[in-house]
N, C-alpha and C positions, 0 to 999 in steps of 0.2 A: 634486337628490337623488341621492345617490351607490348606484348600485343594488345594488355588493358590500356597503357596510352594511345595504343593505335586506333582500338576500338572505340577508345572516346573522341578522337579526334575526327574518326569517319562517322561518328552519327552525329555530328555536330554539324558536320559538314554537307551531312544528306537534310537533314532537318533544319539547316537555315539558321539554327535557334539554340540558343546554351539551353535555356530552360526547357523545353521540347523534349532534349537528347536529356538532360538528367532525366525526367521524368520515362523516359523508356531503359536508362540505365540501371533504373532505381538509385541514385546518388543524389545528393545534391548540386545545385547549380556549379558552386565555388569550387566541388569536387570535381566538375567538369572542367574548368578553367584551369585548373591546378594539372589535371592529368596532360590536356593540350600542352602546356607551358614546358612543363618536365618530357615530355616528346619532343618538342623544338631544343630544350638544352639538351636533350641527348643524341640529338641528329645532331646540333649545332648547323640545326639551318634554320630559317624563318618560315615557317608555314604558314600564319596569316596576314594581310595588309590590319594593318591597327592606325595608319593615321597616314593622311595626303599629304601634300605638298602642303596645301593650308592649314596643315595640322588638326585639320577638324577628318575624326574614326568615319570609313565608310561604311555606307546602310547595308544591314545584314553580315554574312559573313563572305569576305574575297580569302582567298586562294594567293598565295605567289605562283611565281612558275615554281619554285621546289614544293609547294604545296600540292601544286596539281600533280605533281610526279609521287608524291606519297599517294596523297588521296586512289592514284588508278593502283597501284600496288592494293593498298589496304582492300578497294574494292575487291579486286581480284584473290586476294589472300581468305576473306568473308566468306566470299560465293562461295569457294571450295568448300570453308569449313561447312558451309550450310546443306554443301552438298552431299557431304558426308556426312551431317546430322542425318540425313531424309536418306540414304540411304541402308544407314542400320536401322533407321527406325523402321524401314520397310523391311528388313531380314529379319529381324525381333518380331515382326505383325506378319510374316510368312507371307509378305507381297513380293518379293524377292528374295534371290538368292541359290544355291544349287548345294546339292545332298550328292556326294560320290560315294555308292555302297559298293564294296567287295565281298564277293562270293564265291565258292568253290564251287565245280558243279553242276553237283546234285542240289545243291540247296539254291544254285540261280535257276534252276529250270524244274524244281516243283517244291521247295517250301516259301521262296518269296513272293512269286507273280499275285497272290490276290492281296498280300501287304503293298508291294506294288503298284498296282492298280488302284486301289483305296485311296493312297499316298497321291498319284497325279488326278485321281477326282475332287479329293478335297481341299488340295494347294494347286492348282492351274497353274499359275506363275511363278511357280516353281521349278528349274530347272531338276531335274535327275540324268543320273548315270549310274548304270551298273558294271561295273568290272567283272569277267570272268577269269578264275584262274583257279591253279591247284592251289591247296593250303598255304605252302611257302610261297609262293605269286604271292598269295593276299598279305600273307604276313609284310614281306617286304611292302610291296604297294601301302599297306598302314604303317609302316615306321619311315618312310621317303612322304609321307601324309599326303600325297595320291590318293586316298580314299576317306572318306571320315568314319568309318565301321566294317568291319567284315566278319562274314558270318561262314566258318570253313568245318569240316569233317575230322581234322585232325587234331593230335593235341600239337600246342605249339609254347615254347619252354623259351621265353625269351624276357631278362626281365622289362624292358622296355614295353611289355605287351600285357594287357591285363583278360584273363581269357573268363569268363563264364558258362558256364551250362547253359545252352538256348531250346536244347531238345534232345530228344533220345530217340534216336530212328533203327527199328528195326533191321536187322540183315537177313538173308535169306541164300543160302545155297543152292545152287541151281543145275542143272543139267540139260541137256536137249529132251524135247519129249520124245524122241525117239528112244526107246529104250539100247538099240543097239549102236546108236552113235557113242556112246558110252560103256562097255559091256562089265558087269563087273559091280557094278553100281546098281543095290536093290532098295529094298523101304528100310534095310539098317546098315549103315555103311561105316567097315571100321576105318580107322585111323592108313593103316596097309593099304586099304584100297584108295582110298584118298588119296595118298602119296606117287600114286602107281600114274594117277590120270594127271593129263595137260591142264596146265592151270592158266588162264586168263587173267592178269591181273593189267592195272593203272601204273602209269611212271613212279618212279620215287619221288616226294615231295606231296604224295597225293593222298590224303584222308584215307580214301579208301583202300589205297593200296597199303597203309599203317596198319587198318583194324585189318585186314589180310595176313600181313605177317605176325600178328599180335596172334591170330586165331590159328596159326599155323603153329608157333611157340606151342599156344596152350594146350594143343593136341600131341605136340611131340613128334612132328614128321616136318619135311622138307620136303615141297611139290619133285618129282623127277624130271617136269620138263613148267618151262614157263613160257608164254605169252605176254609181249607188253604192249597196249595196247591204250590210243590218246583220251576215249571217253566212256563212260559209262554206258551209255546205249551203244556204243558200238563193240561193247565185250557182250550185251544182253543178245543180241541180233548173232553175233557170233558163236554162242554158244548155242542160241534156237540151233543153227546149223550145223551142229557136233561139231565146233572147233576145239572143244573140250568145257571144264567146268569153274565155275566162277563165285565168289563172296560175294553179292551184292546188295545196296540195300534196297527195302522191300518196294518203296517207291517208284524205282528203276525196273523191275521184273514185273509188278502189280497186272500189267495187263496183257504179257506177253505169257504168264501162270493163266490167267481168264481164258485166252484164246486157245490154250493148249498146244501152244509153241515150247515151253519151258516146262519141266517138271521140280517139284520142289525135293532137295534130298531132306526127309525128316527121319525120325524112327527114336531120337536121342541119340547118347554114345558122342561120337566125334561130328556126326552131323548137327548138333547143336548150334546151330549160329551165333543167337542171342541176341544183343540188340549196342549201338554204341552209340557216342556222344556227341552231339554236336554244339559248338562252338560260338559265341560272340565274341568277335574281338573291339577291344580301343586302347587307343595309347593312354600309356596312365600318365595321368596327373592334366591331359589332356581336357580342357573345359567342354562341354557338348555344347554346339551350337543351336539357337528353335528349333531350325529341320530336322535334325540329329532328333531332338527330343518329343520331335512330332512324329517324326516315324515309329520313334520305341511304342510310342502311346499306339499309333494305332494296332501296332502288330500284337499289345497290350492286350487288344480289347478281346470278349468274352465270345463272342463268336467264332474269331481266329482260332481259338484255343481249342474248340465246340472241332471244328473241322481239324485239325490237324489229330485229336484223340481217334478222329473216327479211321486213320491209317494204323495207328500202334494194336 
């Protein structure tokens, strides 16, 4: 079914009036008449009454009964589209619609919440969701398109995946502040003694637990005993209590170093941490949708930027 004859045939039929309906078509009259006619020979039914029994055209326009049964169709065919006009054009103008970010983390429980928060101040009618999960979680979550961004600690090598540099977060090695929960471990700590102690790390698949073994490579030791362990602040809390010692980034220990629960191991040498990378993902070739590219903007803006330097 050809929907410009449809279309002409139902606003003909709302407006009473050939001339009316061209003029909101923008066409000509004879172009309305003509669109009608070629919908009836392509249905091969009669949609309008054109003439009585006494042969003289009835006033205005009638309907057959297969007319009426077009006509509620095409109503109904309209609405939809119309409905779906007014609906993107509400997702385009950020009156609707929903943002699913994925996150690893450390980076859903202290580098998004005030992009977050901004985010549902400034779009109300907005729905959000945040995904939490380790790196490969989110990755998969963004290629099954469960998520429309994720923002994770690890690298992630997939060509379906387009990764960018979002940040550079600090690491920080750590120890109980008890000196003897530790023994062994002073202000310069070699590689040996490093190896010697229990180590606390995250599952495999997990940002953190990658720049771990990356740091462990670049030292040239293998921990003698491990821990694994589901979250970040529960390896931090673990080693406050000499569970043994831990990679983590500086965000995670920041206030457990303050309180004098955790000691930091520094001195150089192999206690060097350094700092590593973190991550934006989207699928490439992927269009951003407004939300998508409202969120970039605000997490964009110069303040954000302002506060997240003042951790590095």
């Amino acid at each position: 079914m050809n929907l410009h004859l449809l279309r002409s045939f139902l606003t003909v039929v709302e407006t009473q009036n050939y001339s009316r309906a061209a003029e909101l078509l923008f066409v000509s009259q004879s172009a309305v008449s003509k669109a009608v006619r070629e919908l009836e020979h392509q249905l091969d039914l009669p949609l309008l009454e054109r003439g009585g029994a006494d042969g003289k055209a009835p006033r205005g326009v009638v309907l057959t009964e297969h007319g009426r049964a077009v006509f509620e169709h095409a109503r109904a065919i309209f609405a939809l589209e119309r409905a779906a006009s007014e609906d993107v054009r509400d997702r385009v103008e950020l009156r609707q619609g929903r943002l699913r970010i994925g996150a690893s983390t450390t980076v859903a429980a202290y580098w998004l919440p005030r992009t977050l928060a901004a985010f549902v101040r400034r779009y109300p009618a907005l729905e959000l969701e945040l995904v939490v999960g380790n790196t490969d979680e989110i990755s998969r979550a963004l290629i099954d398109c469960r998520i429309d961004v994720g923002y994770v600690e690890g690298e992630v090598e997939d060509a379906r995946i387009a990764a960018s540099l979002w940040r550079t977060e600090p690491l920080r090695l750590v120890a109980a502040a008890d000196v003897e929960a530790t023994p062994g471990l002073g202000k310069r700590v070699s590689a040996a003694a490093l190896a010697a102690q229990t180590w606390l790390l995250r599952e495999p698949g997990s940002g953190t637990r990658q720049a771990a073994q990356a740091w462990f490579e670049a030292q040239g030791f293998v921990p003698a005993r491990t821990i694994e362990v589901g979250s970040n602040e529960a390896i931090a809390r673990a080693v406050a209590a000499g569970a043994g010692i831990a990679l983590l980034p500086e965000t995670v220990v920041a206030d457990l170093l303050a309180m004098g629960r955790l000691r930091a191991l520094a001195g150089g040498g192999a206690a060097e941490a350094g700092t590593r990378p973190l991550y934006r993902l989207e699928l490439v070739n992927r269009p951003q949708a407004p939300a998508l590219r409202a969120f970039l903007a605000l997490d964009a803006e110069p303040a954000r930027t302002r506060r997240l330097r003042s951790h590095s």
